[in-house]
One Martini backbone bead per residue (centre of mass of N, CA, C, O) as a GRO file, in nm:
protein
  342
    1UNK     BB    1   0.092   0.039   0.026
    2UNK     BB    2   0.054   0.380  -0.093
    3UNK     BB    3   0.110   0.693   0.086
    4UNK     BB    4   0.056   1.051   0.069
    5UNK     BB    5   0.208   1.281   0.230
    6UNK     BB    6   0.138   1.609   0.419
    7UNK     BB    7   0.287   1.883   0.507
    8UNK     BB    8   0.174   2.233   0.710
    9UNK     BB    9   0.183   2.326   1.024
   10UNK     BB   10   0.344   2.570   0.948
   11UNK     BB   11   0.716   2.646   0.722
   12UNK     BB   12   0.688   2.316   0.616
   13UNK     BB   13   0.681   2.179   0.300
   14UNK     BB   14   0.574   1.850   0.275
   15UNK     BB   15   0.661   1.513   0.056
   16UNK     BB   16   0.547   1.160   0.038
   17UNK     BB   17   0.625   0.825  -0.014
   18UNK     BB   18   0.474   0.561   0.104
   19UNK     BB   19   0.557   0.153   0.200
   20UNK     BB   20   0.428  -0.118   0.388
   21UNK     BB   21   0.692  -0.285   0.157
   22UNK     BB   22   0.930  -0.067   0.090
   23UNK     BB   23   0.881   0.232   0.245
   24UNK     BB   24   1.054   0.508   0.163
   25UNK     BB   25   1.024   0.633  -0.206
   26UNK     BB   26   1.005   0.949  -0.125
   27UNK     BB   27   1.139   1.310  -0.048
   28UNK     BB   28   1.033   1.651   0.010
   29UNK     BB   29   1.125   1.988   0.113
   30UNK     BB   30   0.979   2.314   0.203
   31UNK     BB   31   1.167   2.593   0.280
   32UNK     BB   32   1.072   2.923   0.432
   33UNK     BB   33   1.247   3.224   0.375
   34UNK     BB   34   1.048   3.463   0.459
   35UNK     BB   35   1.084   3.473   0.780
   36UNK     BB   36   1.371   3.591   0.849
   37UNK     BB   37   1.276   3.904   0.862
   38UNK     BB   38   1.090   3.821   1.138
   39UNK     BB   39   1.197   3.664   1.320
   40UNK     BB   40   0.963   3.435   1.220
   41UNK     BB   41   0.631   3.340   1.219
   42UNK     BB   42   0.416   3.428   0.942
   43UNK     BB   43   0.109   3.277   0.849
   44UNK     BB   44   0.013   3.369   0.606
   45UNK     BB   45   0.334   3.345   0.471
   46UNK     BB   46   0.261   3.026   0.503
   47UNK     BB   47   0.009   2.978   0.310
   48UNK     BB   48   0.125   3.115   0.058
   49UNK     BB   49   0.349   2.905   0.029
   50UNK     BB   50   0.164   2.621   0.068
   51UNK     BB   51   0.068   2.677  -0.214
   52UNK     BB   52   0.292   2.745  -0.430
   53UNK     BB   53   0.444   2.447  -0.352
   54UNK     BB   54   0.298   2.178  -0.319
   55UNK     BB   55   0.213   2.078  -0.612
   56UNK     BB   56   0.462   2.057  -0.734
   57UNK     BB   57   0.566   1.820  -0.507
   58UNK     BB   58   0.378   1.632  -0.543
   59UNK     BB   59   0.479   1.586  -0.862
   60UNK     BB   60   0.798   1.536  -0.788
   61UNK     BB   61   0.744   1.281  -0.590
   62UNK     BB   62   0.563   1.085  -0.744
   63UNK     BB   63   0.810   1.061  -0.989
   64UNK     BB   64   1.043   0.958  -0.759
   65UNK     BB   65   0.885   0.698  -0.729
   66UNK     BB   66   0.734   0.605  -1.003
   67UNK     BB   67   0.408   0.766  -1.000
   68UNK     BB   68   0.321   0.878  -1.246
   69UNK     BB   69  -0.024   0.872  -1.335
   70UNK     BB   70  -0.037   0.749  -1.032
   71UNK     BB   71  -0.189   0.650  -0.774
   72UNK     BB   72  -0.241   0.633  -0.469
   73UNK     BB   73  -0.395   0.461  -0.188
   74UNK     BB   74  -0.344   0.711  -0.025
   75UNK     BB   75  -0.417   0.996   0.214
   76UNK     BB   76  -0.165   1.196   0.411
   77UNK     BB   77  -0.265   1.491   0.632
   78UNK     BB   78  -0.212   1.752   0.830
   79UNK     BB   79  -0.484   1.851   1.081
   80UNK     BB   80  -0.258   1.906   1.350
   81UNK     BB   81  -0.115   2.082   1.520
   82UNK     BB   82  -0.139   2.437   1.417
   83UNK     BB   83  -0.176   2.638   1.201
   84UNK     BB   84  -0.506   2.689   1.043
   85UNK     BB   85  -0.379   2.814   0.729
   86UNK     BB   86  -0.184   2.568   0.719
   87UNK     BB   87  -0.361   2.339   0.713
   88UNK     BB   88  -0.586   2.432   0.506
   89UNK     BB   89  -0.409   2.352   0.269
   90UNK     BB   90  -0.343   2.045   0.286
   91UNK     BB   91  -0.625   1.963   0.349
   92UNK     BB   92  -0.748   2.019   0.102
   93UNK     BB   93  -0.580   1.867  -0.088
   94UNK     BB   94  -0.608   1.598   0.008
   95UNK     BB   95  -0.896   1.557  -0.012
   96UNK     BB   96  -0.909   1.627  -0.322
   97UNK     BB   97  -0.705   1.381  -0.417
   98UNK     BB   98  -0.899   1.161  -0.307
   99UNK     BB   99  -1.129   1.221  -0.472
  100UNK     BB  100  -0.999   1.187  -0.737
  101UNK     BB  101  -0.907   0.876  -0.687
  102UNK     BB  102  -1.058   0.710  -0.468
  103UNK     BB  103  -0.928   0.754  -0.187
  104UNK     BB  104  -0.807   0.712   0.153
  105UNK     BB  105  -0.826   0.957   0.400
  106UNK     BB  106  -0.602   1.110   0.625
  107UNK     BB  107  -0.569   1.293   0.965
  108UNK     BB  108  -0.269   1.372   1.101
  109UNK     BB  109  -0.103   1.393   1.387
  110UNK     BB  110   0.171   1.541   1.397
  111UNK     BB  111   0.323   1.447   1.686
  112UNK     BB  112   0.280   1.125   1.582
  113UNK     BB  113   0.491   1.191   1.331
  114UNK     BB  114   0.730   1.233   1.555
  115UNK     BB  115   0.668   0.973   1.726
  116UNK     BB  116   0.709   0.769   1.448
  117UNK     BB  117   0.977   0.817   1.313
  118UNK     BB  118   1.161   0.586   1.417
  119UNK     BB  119   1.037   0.368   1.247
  120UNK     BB  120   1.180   0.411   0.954
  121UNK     BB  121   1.411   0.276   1.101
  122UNK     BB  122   1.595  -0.009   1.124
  123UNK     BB  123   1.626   0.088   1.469
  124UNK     BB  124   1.330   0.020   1.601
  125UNK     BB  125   1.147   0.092   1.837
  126UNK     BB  126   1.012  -0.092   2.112
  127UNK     BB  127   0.739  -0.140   2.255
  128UNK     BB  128   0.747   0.046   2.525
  129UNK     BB  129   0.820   0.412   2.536
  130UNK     BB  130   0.928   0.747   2.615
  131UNK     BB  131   0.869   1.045   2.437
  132UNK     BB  132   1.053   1.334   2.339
  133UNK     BB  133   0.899   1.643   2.245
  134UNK     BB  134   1.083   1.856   2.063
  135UNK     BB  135   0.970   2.214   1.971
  136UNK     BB  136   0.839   2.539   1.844
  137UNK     BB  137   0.556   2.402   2.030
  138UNK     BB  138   0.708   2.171   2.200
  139UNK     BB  139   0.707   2.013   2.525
  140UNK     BB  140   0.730   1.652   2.597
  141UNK     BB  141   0.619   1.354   2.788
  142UNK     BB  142   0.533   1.025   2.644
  143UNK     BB  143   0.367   0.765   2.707
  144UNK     BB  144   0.412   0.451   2.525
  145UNK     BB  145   0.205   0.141   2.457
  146UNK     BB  146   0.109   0.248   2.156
  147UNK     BB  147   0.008   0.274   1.869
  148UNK     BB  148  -0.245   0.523   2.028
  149UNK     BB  149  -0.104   0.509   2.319
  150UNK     BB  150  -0.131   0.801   2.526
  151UNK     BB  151   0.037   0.951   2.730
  152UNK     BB  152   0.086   1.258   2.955
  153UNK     BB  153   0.392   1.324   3.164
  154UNK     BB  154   0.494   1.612   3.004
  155UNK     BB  155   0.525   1.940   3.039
  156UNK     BB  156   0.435   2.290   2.942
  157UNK     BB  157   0.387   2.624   3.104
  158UNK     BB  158   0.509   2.767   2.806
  159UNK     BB  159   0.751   2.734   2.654
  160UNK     BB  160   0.932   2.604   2.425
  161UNK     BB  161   1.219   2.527   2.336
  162UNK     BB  162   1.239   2.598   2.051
  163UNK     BB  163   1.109   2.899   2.129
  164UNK     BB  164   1.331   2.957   2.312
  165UNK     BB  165   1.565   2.975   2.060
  166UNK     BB  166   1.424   3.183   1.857
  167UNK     BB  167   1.456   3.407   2.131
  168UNK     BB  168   1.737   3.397   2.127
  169UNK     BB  169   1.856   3.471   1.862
  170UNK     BB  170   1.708   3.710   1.814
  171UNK     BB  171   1.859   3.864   2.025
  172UNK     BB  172   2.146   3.741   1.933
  173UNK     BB  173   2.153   3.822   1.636
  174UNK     BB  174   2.126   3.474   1.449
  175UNK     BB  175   1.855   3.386   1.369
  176UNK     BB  176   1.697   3.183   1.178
  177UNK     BB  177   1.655   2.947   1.265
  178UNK     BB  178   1.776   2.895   1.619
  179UNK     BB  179   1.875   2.645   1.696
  180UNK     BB  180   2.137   2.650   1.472
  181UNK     BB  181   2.228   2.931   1.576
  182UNK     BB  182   2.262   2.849   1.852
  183UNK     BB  183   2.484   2.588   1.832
  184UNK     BB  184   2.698   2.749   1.644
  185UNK     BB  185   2.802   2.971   1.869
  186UNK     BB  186   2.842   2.748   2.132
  187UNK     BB  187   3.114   2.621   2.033
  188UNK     BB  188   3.262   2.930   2.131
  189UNK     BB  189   3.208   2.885   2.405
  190UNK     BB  190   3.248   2.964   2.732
  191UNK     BB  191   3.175   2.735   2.972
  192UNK     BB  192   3.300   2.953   3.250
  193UNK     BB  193   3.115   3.216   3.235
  194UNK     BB  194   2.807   3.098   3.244
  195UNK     BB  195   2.558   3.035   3.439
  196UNK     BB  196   2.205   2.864   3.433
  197UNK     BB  197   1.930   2.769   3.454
  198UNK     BB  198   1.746   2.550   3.568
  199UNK     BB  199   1.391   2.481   3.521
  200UNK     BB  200   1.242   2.259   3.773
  201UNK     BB  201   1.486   2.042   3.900
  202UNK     BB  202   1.395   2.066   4.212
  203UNK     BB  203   1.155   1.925   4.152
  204UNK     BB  204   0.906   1.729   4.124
  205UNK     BB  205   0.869   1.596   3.821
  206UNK     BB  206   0.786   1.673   3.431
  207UNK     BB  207   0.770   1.974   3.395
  208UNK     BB  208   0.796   2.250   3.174
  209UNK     BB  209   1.020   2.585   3.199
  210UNK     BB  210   1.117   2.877   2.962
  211UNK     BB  211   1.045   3.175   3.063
  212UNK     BB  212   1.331   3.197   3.290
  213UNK     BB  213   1.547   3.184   3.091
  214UNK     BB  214   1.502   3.398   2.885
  215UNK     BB  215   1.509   3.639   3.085
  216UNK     BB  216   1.825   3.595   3.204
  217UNK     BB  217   1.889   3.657   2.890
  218UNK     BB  218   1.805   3.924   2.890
  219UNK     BB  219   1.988   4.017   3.136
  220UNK     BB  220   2.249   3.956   3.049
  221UNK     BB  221   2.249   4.125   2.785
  222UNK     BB  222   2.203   4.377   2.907
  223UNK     BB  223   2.485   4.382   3.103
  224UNK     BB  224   2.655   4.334   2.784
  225UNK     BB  225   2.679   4.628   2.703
  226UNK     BB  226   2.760   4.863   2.504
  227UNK     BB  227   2.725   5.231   2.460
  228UNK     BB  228   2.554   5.154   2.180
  229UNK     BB  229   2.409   4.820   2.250
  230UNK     BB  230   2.599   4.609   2.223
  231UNK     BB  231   2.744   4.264   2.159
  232UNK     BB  232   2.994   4.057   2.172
  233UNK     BB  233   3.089   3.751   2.032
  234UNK     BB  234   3.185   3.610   2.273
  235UNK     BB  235   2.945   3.661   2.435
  236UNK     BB  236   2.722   3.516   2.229
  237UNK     BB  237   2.860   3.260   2.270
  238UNK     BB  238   2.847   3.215   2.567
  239UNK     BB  239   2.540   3.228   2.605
  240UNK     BB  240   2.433   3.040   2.413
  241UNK     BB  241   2.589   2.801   2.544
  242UNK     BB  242   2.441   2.840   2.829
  243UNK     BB  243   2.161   2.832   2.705
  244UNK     BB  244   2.172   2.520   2.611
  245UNK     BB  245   2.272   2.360   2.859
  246UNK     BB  246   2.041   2.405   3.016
  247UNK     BB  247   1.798   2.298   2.822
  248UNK     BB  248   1.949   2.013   2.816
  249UNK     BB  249   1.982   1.978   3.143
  250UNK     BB  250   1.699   1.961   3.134
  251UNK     BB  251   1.578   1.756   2.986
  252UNK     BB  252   1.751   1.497   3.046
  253UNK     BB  253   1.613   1.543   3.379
  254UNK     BB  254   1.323   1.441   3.304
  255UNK     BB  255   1.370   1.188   3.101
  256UNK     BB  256   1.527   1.034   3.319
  257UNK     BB  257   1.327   1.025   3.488
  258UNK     BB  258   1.038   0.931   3.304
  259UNK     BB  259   1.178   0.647   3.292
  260UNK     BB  260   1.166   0.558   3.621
  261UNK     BB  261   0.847   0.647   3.647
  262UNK     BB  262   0.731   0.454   3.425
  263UNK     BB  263   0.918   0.174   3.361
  264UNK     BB  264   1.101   0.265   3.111
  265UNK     BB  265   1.391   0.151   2.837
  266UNK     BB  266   1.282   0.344   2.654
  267UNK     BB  267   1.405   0.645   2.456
  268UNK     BB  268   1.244   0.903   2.244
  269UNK     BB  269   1.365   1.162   2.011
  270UNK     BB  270   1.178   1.460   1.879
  271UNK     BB  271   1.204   1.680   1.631
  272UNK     BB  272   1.377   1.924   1.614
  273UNK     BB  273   1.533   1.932   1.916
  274UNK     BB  274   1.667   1.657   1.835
  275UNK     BB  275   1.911   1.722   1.640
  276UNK     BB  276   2.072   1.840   1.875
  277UNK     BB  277   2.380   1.729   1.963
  278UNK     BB  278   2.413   1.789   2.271
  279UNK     BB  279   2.165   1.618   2.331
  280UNK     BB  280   2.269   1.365   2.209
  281UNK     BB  281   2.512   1.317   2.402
  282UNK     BB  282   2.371   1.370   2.709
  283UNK     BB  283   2.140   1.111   2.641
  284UNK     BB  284   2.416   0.865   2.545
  285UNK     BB  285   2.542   0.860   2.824
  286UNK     BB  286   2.322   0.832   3.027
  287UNK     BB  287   2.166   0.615   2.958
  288UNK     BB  288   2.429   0.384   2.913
  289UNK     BB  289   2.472   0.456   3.251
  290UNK     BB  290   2.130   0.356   3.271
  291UNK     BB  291   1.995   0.103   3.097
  292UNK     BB  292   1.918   0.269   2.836
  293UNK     BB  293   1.760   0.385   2.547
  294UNK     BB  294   1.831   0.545   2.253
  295UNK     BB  295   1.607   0.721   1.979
  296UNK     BB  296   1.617   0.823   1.686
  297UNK     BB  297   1.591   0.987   1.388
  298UNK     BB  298   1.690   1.142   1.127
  299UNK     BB  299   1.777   1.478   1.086
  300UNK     BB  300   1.550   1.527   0.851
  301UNK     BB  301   1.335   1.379   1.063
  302UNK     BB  302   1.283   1.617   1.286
  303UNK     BB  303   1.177   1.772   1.110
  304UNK     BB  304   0.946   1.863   0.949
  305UNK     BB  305   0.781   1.608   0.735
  306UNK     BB  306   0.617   1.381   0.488
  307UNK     BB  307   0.702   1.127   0.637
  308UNK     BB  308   0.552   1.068   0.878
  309UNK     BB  309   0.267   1.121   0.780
  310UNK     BB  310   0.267   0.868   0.608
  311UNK     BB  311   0.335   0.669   0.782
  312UNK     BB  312   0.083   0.728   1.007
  313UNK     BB  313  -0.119   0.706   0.785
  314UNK     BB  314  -0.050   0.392   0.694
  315UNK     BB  315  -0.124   0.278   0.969
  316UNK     BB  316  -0.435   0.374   0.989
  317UNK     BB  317  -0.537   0.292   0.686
  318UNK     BB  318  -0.454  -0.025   0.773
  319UNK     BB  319  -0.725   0.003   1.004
  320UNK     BB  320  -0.948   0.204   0.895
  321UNK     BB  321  -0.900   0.548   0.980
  322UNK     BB  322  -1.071   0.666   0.742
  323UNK     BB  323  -1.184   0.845   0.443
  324UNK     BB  324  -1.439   0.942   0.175
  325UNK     BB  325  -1.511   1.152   0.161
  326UNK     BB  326  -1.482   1.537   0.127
  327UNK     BB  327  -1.463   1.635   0.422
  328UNK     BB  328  -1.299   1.876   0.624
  329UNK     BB  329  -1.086   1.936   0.909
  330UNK     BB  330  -0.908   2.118   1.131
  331UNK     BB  331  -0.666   2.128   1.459
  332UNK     BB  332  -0.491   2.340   1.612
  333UNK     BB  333  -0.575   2.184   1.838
  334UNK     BB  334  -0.432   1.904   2.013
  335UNK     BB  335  -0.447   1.571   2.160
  336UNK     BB  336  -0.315   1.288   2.205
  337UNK     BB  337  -0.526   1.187   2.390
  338UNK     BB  338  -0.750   1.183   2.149
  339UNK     BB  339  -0.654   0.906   2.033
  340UNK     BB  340  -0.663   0.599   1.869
  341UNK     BB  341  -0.621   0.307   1.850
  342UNK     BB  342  -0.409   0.112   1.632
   0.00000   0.00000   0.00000
């Protein structure tokens, strides 16, 4: 069974098609510039953007696939949550291209898109397991039963860390998006000249909060201006460094946690800030000096794209969970507990 995937949540257009028995055939991504220059996502400017580009790749997709001209067996595209109206880009398309090929269609939770995202590779992990969720707009930690029975056992009671690194490199004048931009300046910075707050490691629980982090790098930032108001390239890479650190030490120390005290002896982590490096690092020490597993994504599918899509829909889609008629909903809020079981 081959399934297009369609991913629109955000600002990256993805597009997949996945293979129930030959796997991943196709993926490509189109990532927007155009909002580079305000230092973050303008919705708007996200979903004209995935008018422009959408079809297009789906036409790109399906012929390096081997199939132009040939229907895929059923369509999967993001449903929720994300912005509005770039949702409603991906999802009108899917509906309307299953409508037309009278293919069933399925609408996938992002979120669950990206915790299934490790089942991709050769050395996927089994359930049961609890999976680290960390992106631009979450930051959970998900007791994992099976695929569509998720509990959540910790969140964010503010920003999540991608957002709170996208406001840390936008302060430190290093560019969108900010998770890259801030861990190559972090690269050069000294380890010993700042140190940051873990935020609530203090405490029991596994909740995180990031809005106290940001406030304290905004007080080092002016803290360390000179007289014309400006912060010096050294500065700005100790800060990073110290910023990054603070991020990577407080996931790491809930992620922890949240395996002791779940009893599962397996973690995934998946996100755009999965992505990150130093994260990697310091959770594949800590794992194998504490007898956990710890699996990722590849780097390419840490970050929003079509692929997770296909895949997490043609579970879906082979369970008989999918629609054939015309109408279509997006859900901009959605919460994984509210799936059901696959």
């Amino acid at each position: 069974m081959k399934i297009l995937g369609i991913e629109s949540s955000c600002d990256d257009t993805g597009v997949a098609v996945y293979d129930t028995v030959n796997g991943l055939l196709a993926h490509r991504l189109a990532s927007q510039a155009v909002h580079e220059a305000f230092g973050g996502v303008v919705p708007e400017l996200a979903a004209r953007d995935h008018i422009r580009l959408m079809l297009p790749l789906v036409r790109t997709v399906l012929e390096a696939a081997g199939m132009a001209g040939t229907a895929p067996d059923g369509v999967a595209y993001t449903r929720g949550p994300g912005l509005a109206g770039a949702l409603l880009v991906g999802a009108s398309l899917g509906r309307s291209l299953a409508f037309a090929w009278n293919v069933p269609a399925c609408g996938v939770h992002h979120m669950e898109g990206h915790l299934l995202a490790p089942l991709l590779e050769s050395d996927a992990p089994a359930f049961p397991f609890v999976a680290l969720l960390v992106s631009g707009g979450h930051t959970q930690l998900v007791d994992v039963a099976a695929p569509g029975r998720y509990r959540i056992i910790g969140t964010t009671v503010d920003d999540a860390a991608g957002e709170a690194f996208d406001k840390t490199a936008k302060l430190l004048g290093l560019g969108y998006p900010g998770g890259p931009a801030v861990a190559r300046a972090a690269e050069s910075g000294d380890p010993g000249r700042f140190r940051f707050p873990r935020p609530m490691v203090d405490r029991p629980g596994t909740t995180f909060s990031f809005s106290g982090l940001k406030t304290h790098t905004l007080t080092t930032v002016d803290a360390h201006r000179d007289e014309r108001g400006d912060v010096d390239a050294q500065t700005v890479a100790d800060i990073a460094h110290a910023f990054q650190e603070a991020v990577v030490d407080t996931l790491r120390i809930k992620a922890l946690r949240a395996l002791r005290e779940s009893g599962r002896a397996r973690l995934v982590v998946a996100g755009g800030v999965g992505a990150n490096r130093r994260l990697r690092e310091r959770l594949d020490a800590e794992c194998a000096e504490n007898g956990f597993e710890v699996f990722y994504p590849r780097l390419e599918f840490c970050t929003d794209n079509g692929a997770m899509i296909a895949h997490a829909g043609a579970l879906r889609i082979a369970a008989g969970q999918h629609v054939t008629d015309g109408g279509f909903e997006v859900r901009p809020r959605w919460s994984l507990e509210e799936l059901s079981p696959i």
